[in-house]
C-alpha positions as CSV (number, residue, x, y, z in Angstrom):
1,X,-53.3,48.8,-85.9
2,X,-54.5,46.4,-88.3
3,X,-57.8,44.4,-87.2
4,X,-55.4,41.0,-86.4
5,X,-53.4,42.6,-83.4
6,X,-57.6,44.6,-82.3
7,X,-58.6,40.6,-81.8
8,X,-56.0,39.7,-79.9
9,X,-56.0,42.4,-77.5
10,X,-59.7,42.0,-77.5
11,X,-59.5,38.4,-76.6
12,X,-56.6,39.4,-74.1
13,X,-58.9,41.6,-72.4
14,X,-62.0,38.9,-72.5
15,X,-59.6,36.7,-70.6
16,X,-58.5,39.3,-68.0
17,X,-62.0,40.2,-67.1
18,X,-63.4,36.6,-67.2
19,X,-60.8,35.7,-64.6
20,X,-62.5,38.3,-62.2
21,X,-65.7,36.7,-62.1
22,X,-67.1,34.7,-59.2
23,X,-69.2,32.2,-60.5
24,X,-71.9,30.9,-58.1
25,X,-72.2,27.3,-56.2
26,X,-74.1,24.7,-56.9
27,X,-76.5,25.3,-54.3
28,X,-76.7,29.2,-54.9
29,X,-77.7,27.8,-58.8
30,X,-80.4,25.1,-57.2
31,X,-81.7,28.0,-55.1
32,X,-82.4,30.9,-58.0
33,X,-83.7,27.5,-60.1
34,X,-86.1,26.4,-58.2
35,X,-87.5,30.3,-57.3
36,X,-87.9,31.1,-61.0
37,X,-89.6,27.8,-61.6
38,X,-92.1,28.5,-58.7
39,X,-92.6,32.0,-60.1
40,X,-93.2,31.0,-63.4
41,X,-96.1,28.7,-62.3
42,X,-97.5,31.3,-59.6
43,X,-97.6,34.4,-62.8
44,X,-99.2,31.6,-65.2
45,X,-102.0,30.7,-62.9
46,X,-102.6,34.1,-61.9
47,X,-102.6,35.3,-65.7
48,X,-104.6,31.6,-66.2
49,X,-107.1,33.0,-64.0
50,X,-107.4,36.5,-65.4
51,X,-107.8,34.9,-69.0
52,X,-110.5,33.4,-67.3
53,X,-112.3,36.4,-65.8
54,X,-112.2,38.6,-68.7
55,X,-113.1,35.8,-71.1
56,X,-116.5,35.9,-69.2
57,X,-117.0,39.3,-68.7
58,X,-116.6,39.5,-72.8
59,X,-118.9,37.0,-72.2
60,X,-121.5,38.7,-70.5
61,X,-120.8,42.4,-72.3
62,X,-121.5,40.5,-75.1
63,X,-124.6,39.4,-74.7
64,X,-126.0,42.3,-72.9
65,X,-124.9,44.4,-75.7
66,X,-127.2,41.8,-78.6
């Protein structure tokens, strides 16, 4: 089988098994949006506020250490 009649029962196949997705609805898109958005901010301010605590216990290691 030469690599001209492999594509097109590839592409055959891709076809087939797109057809058997369900894609989801507008509002199940809206809904999974607007939670990953939320998480994103929630994990940056917690890892903004970790930044924070080790910067000043480097901070203060530092200096107890000179």
């Amino acid at each position: 089988m030469n690599w001209w009649h492999r594509l097109q029962t590839f592409l055959r196949e891709v076809i087939v098994e797109t057809k058997k997705v369900t894609w989801p609805g507008r509002d199940e898109v809206v809904s999974t949006t607007v939670v990953v958005i939320a998480a994103s901010f929630i994990f940056g301010i917690f890892l903004y506020v970790c930044d924070l605590a080790f910067s000043q216990l480097v901070t203060v290691v530092i200096k107890f250490l000179s």
